[in-house]
VONU-783428 format. One record per atom (N, C-alpha, C): x, y, z. Coordinates in steps of 0.1 Angstrom, whole numbers, plus 2048, in hexadecimal, padded with zeros to 3 digits. Each point is the difference from the previous one (the first is absolute). Example, Ala and Ser with C-alpha at 12.3 -4.5 7.8 and 13.67 -1.06 7.14 Angstrom:
8847C784E 7F780C800 80980C800 7FC80B7F9 80980B800 7F880B808 
This chain:
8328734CB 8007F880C 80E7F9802 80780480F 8107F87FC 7F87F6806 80D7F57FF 7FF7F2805 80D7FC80D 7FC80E806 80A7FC80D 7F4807809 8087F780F 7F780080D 807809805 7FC80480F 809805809 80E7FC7FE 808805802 80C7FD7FF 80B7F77F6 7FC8097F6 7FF7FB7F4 8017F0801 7F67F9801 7FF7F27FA 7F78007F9 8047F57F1 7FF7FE7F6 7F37FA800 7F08057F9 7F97F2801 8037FC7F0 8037F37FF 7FE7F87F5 7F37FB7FA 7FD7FE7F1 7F27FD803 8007F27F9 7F67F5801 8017F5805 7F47F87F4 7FF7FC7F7 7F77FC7F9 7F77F6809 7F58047FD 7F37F6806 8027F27FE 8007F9809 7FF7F17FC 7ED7FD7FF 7F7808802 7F67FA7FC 7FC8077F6 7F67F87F7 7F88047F8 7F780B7FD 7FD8077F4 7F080E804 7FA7FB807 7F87F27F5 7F87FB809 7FD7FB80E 80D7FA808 8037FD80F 7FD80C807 80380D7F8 80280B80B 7EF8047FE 7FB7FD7F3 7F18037FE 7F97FF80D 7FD7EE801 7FE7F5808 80380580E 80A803805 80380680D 7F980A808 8018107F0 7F8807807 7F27FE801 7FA7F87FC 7F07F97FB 7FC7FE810 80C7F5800 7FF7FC80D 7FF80680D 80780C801 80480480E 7F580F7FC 7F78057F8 7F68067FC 80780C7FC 8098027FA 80A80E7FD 7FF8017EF 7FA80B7FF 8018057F5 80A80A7FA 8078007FC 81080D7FB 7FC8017EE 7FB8097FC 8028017F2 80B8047F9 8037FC7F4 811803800 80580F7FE 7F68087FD 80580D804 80180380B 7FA7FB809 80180A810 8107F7802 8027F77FF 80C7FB806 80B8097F8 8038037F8 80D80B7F9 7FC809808 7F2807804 80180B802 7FE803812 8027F7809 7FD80280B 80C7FC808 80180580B 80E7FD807 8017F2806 8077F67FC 8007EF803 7F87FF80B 80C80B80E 7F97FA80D 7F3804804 7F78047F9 7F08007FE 7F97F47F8 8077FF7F6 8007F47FD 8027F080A 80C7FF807 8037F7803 7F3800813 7FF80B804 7FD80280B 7EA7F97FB 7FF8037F3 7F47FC7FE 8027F27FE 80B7F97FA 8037F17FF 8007F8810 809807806 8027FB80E 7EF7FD808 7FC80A7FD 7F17FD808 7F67F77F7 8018027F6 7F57F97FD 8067ED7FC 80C7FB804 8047F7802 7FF7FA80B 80480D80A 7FA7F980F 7EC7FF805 7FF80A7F6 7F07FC803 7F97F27F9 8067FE7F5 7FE7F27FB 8047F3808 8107FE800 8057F8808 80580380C 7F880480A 80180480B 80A7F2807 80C805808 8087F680B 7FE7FC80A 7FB7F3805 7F87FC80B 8087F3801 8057FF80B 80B7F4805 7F97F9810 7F08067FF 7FD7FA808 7FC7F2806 7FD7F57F0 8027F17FF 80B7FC808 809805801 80D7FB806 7FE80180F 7F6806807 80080280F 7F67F8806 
């Protein structure tokens, strides 16, 4: 797997500032289960596309108090 984007830009990779356990706790929270083999073995943006939703299904954005 390289570590260039379109046009060759570089991604860098970035050490977690949280914890196993934070990241435990999170997915607990937002109901997402990833076992650590599927994550090596599945393409991120399946990954990330099942994070995105089940984040907004939990904490859904409603700015309606404000009106």
């Amino acid at each position: 797997m390289s570590n260039l984007l379109e046009g060759e830009l570089w991604i860098r990779k970035v050490p977690s500032q949280y914890t196993h356990t934070e990241l435990s706790q999170y997915l607990t929270s937002i109901n997402l289960t990833v076992p650590n083999a599927q994550v090596n073995g599945v393409n991120s943006f399946d990954i990330l596309e099942r994070l995105v939703k089940h984040h907004l299904m939990a904490f859904p954005f409603e700015n309606t108090s404000l009106h």
